[in-house]
C-alpha positions, -999 to +999 in steps of 0.1 A: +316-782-452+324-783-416+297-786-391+312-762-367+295-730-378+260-751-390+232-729-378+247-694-379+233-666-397+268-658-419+258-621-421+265-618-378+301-636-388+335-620-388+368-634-391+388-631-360+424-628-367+441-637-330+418-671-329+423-679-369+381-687-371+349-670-378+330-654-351+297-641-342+299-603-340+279-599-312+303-621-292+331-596-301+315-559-290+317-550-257+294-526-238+303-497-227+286-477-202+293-442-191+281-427-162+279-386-159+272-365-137+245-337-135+262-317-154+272-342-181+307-348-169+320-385-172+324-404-137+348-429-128+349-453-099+372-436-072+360-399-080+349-375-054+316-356-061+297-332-043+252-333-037+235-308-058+205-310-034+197-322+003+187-358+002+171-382+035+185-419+026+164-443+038+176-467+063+203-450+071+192-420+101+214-392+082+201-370+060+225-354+033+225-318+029+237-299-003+272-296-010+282-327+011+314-344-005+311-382-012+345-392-018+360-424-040+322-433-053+318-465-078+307-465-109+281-500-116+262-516-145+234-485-142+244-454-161+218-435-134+237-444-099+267-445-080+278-458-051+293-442-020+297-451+013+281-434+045+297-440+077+300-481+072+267-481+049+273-482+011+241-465-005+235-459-044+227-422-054+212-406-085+237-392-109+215-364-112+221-353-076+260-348-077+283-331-095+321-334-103+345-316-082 
């Protein structure tokens, strides 16, 4: 028996058919992670949303008032923010702030 494969747990395996080999199934799945809106609507980097509330940032000396449009926003590793950029200032807002338009 080959050594290649010594110390796996066999019930995590799964043959891969474009490499010809076993692999560990956790190697294969990819996350996904979806980032919606207020209202529940799926966001994508480059979408333009709209503030549900008036919000001060901090360290930025504008404060955002309610149905400001952020335009092309980005989507990140947290489900819970996106990213936007004020003036030349990128800041990360709640998803629960903003809604789709």
């Amino acid at each position: 028996m080959s050594d290649y494969h010594d110390g796996e747990n066999w019930d995590n395996m799964e043959w891969d058919e474009e490499l010809g080999e076993f692999v560990n199934k956790a190697s294969t799945q990819e996350e996904i992670i979806v980032t919606k809106d207020s209202n529940g609507v799926v966001l994508e980097t480059g979408d333009t949303v709209i503030l549900t509330r008036d919000l001060d940032v901090k360290g930025v000396a504008i404060s955002m008032k309610r149905g400001d449009k952020l335009k092309k926003i980005r989507t990140g590793d947290d489900p819970e923010l996106v990213e936007c950029k004020i003036g030349k200032k990128g800041v990360y807002i709640k998803t629960c702030f903003v809604k789709k338009i």
